[in-house]
C-alpha positions as CSV (number, residue, x, y, z in Angstrom):
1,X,18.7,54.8,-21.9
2,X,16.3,52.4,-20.0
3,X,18.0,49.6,-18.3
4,X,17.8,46.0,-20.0
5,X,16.0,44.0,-18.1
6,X,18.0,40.9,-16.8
7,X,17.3,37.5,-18.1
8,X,17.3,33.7,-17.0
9,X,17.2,30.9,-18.3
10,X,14.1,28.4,-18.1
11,X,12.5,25.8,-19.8
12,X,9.2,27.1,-21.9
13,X,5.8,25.4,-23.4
14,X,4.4,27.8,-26.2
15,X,1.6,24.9,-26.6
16,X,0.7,21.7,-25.0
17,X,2.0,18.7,-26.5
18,X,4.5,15.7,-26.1
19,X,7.9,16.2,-24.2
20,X,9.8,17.5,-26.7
21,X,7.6,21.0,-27.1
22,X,9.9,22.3,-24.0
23,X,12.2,24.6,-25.1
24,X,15.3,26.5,-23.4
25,X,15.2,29.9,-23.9
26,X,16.5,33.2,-21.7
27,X,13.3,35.1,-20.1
28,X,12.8,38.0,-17.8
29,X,14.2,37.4,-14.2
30,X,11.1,37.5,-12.0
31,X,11.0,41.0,-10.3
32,X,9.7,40.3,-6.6
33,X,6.3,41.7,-5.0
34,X,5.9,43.0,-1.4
35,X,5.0,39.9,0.2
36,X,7.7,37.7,-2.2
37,X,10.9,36.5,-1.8
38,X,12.5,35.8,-5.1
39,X,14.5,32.6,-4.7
40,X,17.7,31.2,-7.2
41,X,16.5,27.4,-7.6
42,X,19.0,24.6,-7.3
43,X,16.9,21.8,-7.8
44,X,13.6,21.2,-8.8
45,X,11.0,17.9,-9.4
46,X,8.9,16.8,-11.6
47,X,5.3,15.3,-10.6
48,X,2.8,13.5,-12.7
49,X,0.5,16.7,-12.6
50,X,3.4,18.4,-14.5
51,X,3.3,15.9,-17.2
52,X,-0.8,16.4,-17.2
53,X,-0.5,20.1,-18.0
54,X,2.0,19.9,-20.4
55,X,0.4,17.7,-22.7
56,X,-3.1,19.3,-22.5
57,X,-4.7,16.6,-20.6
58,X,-5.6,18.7,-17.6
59,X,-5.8,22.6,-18.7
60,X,-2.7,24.7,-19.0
61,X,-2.8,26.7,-15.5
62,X,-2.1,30.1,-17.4
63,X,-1.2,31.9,-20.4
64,X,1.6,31.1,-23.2
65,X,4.4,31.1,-22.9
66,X,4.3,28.9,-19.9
67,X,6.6,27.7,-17.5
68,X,5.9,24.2,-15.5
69,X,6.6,22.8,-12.2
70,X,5.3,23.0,-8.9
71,X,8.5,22.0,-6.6
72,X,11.6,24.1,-5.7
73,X,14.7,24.4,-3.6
74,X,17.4,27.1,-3.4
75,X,18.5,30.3,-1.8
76,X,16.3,33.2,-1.7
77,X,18.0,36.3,-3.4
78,X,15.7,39.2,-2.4
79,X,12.8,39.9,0.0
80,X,10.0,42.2,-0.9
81,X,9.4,44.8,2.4
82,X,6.3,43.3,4.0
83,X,8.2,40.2,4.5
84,X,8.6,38.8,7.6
85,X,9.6,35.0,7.5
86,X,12.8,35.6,5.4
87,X,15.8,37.2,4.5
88,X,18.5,37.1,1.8
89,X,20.9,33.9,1.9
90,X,17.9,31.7,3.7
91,X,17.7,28.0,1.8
92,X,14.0,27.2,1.5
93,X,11.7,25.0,-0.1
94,X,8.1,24.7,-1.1
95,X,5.6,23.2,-3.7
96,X,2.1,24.4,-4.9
97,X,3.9,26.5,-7.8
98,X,3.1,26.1,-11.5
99,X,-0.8,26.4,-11.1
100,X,-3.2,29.1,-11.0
101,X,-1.5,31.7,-12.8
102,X,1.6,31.0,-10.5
103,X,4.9,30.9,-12.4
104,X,6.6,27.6,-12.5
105,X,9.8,26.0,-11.0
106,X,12.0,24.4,-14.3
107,X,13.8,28.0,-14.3
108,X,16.4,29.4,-12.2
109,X,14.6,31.8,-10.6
110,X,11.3,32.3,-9.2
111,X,9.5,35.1,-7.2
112,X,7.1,33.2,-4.5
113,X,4.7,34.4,-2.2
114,X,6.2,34.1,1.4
115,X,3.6,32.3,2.5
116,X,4.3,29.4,-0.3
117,X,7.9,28.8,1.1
118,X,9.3,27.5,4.0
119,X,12.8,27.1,5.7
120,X,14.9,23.9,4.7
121,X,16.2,22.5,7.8
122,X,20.1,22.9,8.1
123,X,20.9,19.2,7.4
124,X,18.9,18.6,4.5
125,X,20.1,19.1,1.1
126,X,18.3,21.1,-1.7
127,X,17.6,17.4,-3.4
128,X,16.5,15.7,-0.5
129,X,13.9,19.2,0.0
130,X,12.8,19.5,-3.6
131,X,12.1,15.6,-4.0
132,X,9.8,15.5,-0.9
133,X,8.2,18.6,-1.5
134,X,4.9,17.3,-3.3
135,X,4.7,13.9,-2.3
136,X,5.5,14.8,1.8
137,X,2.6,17.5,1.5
138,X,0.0,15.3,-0.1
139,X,0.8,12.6,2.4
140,X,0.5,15.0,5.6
141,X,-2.8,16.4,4.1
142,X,-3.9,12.9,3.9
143,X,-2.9,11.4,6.6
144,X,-3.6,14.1,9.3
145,X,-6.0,16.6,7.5
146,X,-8.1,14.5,6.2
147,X,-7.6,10.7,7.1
148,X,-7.3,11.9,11.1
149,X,-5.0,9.5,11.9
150,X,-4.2,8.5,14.8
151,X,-1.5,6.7,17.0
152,X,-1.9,2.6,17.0
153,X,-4.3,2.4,14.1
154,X,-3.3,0.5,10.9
155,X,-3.1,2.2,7.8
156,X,-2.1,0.0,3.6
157,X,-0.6,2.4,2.0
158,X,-1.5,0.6,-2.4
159,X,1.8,0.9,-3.6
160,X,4.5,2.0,-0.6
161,X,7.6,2.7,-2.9
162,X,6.1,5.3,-5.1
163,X,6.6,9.2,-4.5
164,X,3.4,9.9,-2.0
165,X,3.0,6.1,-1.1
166,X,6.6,6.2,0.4
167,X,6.0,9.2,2.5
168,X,2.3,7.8,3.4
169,X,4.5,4.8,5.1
170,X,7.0,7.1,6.6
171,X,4.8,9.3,7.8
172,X,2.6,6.7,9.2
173,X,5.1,4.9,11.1
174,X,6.4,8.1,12.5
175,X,3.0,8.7,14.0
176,X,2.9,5.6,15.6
177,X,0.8,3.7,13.1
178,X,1.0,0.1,11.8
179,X,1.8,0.1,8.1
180,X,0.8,-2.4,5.6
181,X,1.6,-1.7,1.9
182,X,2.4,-3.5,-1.3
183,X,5.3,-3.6,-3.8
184,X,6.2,-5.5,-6.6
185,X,10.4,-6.9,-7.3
186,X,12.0,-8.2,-4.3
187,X,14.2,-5.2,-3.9
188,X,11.2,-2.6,-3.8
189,X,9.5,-4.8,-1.0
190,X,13.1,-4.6,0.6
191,X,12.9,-0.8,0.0
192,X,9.4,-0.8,1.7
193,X,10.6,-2.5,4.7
194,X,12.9,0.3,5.1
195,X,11.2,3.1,5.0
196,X,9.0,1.4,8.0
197,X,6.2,-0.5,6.4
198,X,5.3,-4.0,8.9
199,X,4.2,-6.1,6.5
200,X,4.6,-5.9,2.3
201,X,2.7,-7.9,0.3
202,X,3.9,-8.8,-3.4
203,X,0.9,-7.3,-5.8
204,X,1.8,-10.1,-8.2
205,X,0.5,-12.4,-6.2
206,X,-1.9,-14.9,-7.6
207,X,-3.6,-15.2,-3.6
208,X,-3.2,-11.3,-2.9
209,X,-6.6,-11.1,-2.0
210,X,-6.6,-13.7,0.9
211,X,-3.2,-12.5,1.9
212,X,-4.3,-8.5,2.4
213,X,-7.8,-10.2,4.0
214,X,-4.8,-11.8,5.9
215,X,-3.4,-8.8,6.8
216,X,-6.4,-6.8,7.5
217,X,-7.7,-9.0,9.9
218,X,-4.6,-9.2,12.5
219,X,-5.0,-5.6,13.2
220,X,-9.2,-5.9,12.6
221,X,-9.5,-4.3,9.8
222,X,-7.2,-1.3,8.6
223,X,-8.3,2.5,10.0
224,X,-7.2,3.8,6.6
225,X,-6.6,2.8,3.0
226,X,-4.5,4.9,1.1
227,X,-4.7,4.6,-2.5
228,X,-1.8,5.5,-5.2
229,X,-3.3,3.7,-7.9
230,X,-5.3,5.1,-10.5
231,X,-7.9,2.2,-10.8
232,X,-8.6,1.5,-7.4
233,X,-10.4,-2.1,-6.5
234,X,-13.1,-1.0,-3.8
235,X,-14.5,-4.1,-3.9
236,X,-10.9,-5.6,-2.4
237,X,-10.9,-2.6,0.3
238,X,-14.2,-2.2,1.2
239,X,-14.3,-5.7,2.9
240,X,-11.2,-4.7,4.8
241,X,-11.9,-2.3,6.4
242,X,-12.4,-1.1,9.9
243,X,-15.7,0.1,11.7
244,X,-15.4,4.1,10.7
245,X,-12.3,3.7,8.4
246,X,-11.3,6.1,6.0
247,X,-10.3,5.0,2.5
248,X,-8.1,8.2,0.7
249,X,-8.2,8.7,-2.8
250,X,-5.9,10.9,-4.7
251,X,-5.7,9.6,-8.0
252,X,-7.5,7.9,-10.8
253,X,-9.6,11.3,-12.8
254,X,-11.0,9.1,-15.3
255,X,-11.6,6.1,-12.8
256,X,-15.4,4.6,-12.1
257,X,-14.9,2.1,-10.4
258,X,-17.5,-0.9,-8.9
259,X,-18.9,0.6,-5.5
260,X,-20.1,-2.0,-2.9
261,X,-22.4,0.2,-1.1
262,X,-23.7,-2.5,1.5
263,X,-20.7,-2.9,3.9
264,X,-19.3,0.1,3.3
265,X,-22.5,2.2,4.5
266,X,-22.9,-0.4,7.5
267,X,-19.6,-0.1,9.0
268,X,-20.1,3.5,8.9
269,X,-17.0,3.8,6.7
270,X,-15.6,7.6,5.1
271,X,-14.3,7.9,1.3
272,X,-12.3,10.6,1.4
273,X,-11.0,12.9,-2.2
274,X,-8.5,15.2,-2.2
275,X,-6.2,17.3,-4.2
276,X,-3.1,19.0,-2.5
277,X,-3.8,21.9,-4.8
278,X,-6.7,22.4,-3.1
279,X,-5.2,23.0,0.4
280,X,-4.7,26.4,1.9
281,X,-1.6,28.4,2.3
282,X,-1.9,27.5,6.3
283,X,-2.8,24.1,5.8
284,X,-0.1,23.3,3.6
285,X,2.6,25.3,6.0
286,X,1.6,23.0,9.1
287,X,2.3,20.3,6.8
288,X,5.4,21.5,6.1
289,X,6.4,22.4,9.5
290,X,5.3,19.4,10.7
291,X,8.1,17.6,8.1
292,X,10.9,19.9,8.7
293,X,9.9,18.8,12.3
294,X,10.1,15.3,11.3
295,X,13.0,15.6,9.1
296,X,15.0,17.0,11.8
297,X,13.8,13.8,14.3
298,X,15.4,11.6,11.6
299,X,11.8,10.3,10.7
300,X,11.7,10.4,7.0
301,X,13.6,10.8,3.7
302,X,12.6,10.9,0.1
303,X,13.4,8.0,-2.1
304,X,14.8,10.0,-5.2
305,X,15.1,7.6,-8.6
306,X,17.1,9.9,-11.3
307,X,17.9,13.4,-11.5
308,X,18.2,15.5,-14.9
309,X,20.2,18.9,-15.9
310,X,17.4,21.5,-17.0
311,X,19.1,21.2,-20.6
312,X,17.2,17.3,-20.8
313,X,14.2,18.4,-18.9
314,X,11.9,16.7,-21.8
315,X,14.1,13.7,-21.0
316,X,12.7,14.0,-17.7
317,X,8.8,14.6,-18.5
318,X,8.9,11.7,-20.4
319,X,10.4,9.0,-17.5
320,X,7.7,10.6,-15.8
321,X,5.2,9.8,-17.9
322,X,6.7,6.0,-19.0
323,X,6.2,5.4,-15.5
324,X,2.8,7.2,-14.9
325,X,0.3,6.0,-17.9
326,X,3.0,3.6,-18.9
327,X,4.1,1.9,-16.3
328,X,7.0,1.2,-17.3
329,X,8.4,0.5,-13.8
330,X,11.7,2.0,-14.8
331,X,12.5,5.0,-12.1
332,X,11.6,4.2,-8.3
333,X,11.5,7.3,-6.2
334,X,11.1,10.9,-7.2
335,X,12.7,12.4,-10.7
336,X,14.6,15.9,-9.7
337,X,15.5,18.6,-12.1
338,X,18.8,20.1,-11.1
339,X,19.1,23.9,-12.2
């Protein structure tokens, strides 16, 4: 009699739609490859890109059923035999999952391409790795892949208390930059101030403009902007910018925004695109190195804003996307999935 092939439970899409289309059902265990480890996930995240696929605004990444999620932490439970950077009862974490035909994370197992995971430093908890999985990539990539930053330049980080603008300010002020950024309620400016930013500005402010002209112009103009928003105002960046700065975008796939071209093609300034997704499996493992380097130095933690059982993970999806297209402003910090 064949064998019954074991099961595990996972939270499922058979079609895109609002939150409440997950469901929690038992599905094959993932069986793992040669070059996989197959790794039992304690916590997991949920990005705004989750909530995209699930409700059919970006296209589902692979065939129904479908699992979601691109962030994990746990314990990896078996090694296929051409792998060489792990063994059984190593706690690692990664991101980059959920896309491209890749199974997802919101299930309590997964089988992952070594080359996808990396080792979770001993002092830092499966929560703290799974919240700054996403977010601490796209910031590295940013910052260092493609914004080139550099030691004693000045970087505004649009909105330093969300999930990537929080590790943008980290990250920054690790590296030795200045950090300008912007928050809203007194206690999320107090929060910026903490993680490292040197000056916050309140976006409410009726005289923003003259106060991050303010701003700019103490350090001569920022070396990078890095913008969270989804409607960015280049007409208040342009102007504040640097000789040769970078402006980073990351968000905004519907945006058109109004495009001084004058000063920004006379101060020989760079507009910069990216999508994490798009990064290689080497560029995204120097950016996690380069964290669990950082992490270790005491440079950096995730702010983490609610955490869900996998039983209310449609609970989850939609705080996520209350605060995304809604914002609501009710969650600050990264929403984690415990399995």
């Amino acid at each position: 009699m064949k064998a019954q092939a074991a099961l595990m439970k996972a939270a499922v899409i058979q079609q895109p739609g609002s939150p409440d289309v997950f469901q929690i059902s038992e599905v094959p265990s993932p069986s793992c490859g040669p070059t996989e480890v197959v790794v039992k996930i304690a916590v997991s995240a949920v990005n705004p890109i989750d909530t995209y696929f699930r409700s059919g605004a970006i296209e589902v990444p692979g065939p129904f059923p479908l699992i979601l999620g691109c962030d994990f932490a746990g314990t990896v439970e078996e090694v296929g035999p051409d792998v060489s950077k792990f063994q059984v009862g190593d706690r690692v974490w990664g991101s980059n999952q959920g896309l491209f035909g890749q199974p997802g994370t919101l299930a309590e197992k997964i089988a992952v391409d070594e080359k996808w995971a990396y080792h979770t430093p001993e002092n830092m908890s499966d929560q703290d790795a799974a919240a700054g999985a996403l977010t601490g990539i796209t910031a590295q990539l940013g910052l260092f892949l493609h914004g080139r930053l550099q030691s004693g330049e000045t970087v505004f980080v649009n909105g330093g208390t969300g999930g990537v603008g929080s590790m943008v300010v980290q990250f920054a002020k690790a590296a030795g930059a200045k950090v300008v950024t912007t928050a809203g309620a007194e206690e999320k400016q107090q929060l910026a101030r903490e993680l490292g930013a040197d000056d916050v500005l309140d976006y409410r402010s009726e005289n923003l403009e003259n106060e991050l002209r303010d701003a700019a112009a103490s350090s001569g103009g920022f070396d990078i902007w890095w913008e969270t928003q989804r409607e960015p105002n280049l007409p208040l960046a342009i102007p504040t910018m640097k000789k040769r700065g970078r402006i980073i975008l990351m968000a905004g796939r519907e945006a058109q925004p109004q495009f001084p071209l004058g000063p920004f093609y006379v101060n020989d300034l760079q507009m910069l695109g990216f999508a994490m997704f798009n990064a290689s499996a080497d560029e995204q493992r120097d950016c996690a190195e380069r964290m669990n380097s950082m992490w270790s130095a005491g440079k950096w933690k995730p702010v983490i804003g609610q955490t869900f059982s996998l039983d209310n993970v449609a609970s989850a999806h939609q705080l996520q996307e209350d605060n995304t297209l809604g914002k609501a402003h009710t969650v600050t910090g990264k929403i984690l999935v415990e399995i």
